[in-house]
C-alpha positions as CSV (number, residue, x, y, z in Angstrom):
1,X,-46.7,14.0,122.4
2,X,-43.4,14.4,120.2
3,X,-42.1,11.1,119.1
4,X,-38.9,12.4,121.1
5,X,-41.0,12.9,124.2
6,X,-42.0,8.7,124.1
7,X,-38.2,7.6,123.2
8,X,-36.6,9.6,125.6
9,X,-40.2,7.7,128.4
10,X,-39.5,4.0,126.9
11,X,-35.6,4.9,127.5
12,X,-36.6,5.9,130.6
13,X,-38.5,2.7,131.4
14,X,-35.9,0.5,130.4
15,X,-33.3,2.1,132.3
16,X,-35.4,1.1,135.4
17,X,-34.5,-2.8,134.2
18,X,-30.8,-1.7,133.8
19,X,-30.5,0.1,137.3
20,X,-32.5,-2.6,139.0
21,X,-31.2,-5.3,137.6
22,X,-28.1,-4.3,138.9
23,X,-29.0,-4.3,142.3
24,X,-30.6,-7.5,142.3
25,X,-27.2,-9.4,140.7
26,X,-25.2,-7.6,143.6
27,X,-27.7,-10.5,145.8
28,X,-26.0,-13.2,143.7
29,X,-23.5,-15.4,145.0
30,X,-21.7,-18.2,142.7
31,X,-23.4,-20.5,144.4
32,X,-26.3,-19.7,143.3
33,X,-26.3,-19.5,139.6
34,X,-26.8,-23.5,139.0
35,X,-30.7,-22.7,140.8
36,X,-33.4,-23.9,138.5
37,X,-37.1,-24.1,139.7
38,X,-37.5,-27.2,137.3
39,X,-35.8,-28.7,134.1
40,X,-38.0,-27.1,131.6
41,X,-36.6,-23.7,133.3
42,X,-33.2,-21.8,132.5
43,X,-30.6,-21.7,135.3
44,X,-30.1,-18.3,137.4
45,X,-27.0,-18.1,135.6
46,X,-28.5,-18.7,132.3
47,X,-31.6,-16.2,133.1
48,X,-29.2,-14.0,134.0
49,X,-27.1,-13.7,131.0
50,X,-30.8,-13.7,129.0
51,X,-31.6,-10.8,131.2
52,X,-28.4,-8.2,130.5
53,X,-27.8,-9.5,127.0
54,X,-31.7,-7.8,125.7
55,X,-30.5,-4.7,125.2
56,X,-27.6,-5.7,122.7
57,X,-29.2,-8.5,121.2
58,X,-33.0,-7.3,121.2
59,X,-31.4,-4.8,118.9
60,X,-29.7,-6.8,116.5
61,X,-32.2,-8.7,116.2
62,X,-34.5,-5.5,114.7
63,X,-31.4,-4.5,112.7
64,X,-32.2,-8.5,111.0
65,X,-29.1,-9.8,111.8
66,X,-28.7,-13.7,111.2
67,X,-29.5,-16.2,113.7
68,X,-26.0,-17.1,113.1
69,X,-25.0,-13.5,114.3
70,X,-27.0,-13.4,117.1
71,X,-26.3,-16.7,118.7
72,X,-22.4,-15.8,118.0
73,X,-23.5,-12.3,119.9
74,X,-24.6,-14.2,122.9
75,X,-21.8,-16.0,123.0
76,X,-19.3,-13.6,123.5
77,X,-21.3,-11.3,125.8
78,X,-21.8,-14.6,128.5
79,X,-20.1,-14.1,131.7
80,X,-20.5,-15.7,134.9
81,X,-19.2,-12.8,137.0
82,X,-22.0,-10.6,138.1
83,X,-20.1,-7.5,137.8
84,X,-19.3,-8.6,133.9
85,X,-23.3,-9.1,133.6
86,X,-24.1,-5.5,135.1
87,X,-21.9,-3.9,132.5
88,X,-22.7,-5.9,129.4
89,X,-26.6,-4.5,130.0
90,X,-24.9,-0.7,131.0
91,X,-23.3,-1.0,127.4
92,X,-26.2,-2.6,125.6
93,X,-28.5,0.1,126.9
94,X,-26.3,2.5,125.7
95,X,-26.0,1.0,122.2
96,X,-29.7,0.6,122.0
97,X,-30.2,4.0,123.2
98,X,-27.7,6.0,120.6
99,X,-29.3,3.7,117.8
100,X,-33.0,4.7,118.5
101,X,-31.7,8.6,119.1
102,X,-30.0,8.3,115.7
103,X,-33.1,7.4,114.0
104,X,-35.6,10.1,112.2
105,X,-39.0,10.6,113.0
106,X,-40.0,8.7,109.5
107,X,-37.7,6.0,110.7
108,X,-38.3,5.5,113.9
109,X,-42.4,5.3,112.7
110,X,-41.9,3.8,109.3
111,X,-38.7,1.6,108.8
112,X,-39.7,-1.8,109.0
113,X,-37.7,-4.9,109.9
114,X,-38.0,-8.2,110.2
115,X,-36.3,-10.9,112.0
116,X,-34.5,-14.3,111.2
117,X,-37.1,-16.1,113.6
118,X,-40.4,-14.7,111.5
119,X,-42.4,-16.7,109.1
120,X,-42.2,-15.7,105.8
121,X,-45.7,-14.8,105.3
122,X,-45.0,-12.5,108.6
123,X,-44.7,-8.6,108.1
124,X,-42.0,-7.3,110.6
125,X,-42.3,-4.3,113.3
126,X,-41.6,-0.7,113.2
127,X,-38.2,0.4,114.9
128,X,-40.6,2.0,117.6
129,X,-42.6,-1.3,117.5
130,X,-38.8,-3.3,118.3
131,X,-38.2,-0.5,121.1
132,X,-41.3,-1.1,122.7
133,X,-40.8,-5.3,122.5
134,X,-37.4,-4.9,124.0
135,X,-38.7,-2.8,127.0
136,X,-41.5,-5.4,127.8
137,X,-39.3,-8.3,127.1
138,X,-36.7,-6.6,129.9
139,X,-39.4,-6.3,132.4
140,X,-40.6,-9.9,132.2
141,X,-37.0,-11.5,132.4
142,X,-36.3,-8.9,135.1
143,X,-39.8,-10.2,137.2
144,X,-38.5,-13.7,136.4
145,X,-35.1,-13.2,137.7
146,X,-36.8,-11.2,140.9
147,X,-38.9,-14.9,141.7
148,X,-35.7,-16.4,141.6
149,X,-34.3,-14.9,144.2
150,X,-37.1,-14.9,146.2
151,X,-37.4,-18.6,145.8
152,X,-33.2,-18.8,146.5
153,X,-34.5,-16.6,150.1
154,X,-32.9,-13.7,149.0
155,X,-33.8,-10.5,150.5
156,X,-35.8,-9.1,148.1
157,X,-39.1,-6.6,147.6
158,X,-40.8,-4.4,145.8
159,X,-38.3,-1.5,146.4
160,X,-36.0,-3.6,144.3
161,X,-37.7,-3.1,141.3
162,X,-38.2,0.9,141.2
């Protein structure tokens, strides 16, 4: 398989989390972000600003921006309008995807980063390896933000996440 064959499947994949994600914010009410299943848990509003933000920040974070850049990225990408969220993860996707087409072969297999939150002693990830962590790390916020609406009584199933 062509290293172009697997971006174009993990872009795929994680457009999946973008379209679905979608859908499942058009079940959210205002009312509802301030749900938390217990203290040590993030809000539904907080989740869901976790949720949209991965594309865009999953990326900066394997092009080793600061911590400082990062948090500041987050910032300015928060919303608490669920149309807002959908389209901050439409445009992340799309800036994730043009940066991962725009890499080479060699790149895409070879350049390594590393992030602000790694040890020191701590080698960092291929550009592959960082497009494969932001596609699982989509899917589990995506499955956490799905339990929350199922424990909120929303009507929610499987179809909702395909």
């Amino acid at each position: 398989m062509s290293t172009d064959k697997l971006r174009e499947l993990l872009f795929s994949e994680l457009y999946i989390v973008v379209r679905s994600t979608k859908e499942l914010l058009k079940k959210v009410t205002e009312e509802d972000f301030p749900y938390q299943p217990n203290e040590k848990m993030r809000t539904l509003l907080e989740l869901a600003n976790h949720l949209v933000q991965i594309p865009y920040v999953d990326l900066a974070i394997a092009q080793e921006k600061t911590e400082k850049d990062v948090r500041q990225l987050e910032k300015e990408l928060y919303s608490n309008d669920v149309v807002k969220l959908g389209e901050v993860m439409d445009n992340g996707f799309a800036e994730l995807t043009s940066y991962y087409k725009s890499l080479s072969e060699e790149d895409l297999l070879e350049k390594v980063t590393k992030p602000f939150y790694f040890p020191q002693d701590m080698e960092g990830h291929t550009q592959a390896k960082w497009l494969i962590e932001t596609t699982t790390h989509a899917f589990h916020h995506r499955g956490q933000f799905f339990n929350y609406l199922k424990e909120l009584g929303k009507e929610v199933n499987m179809f909702d996440l395909y």
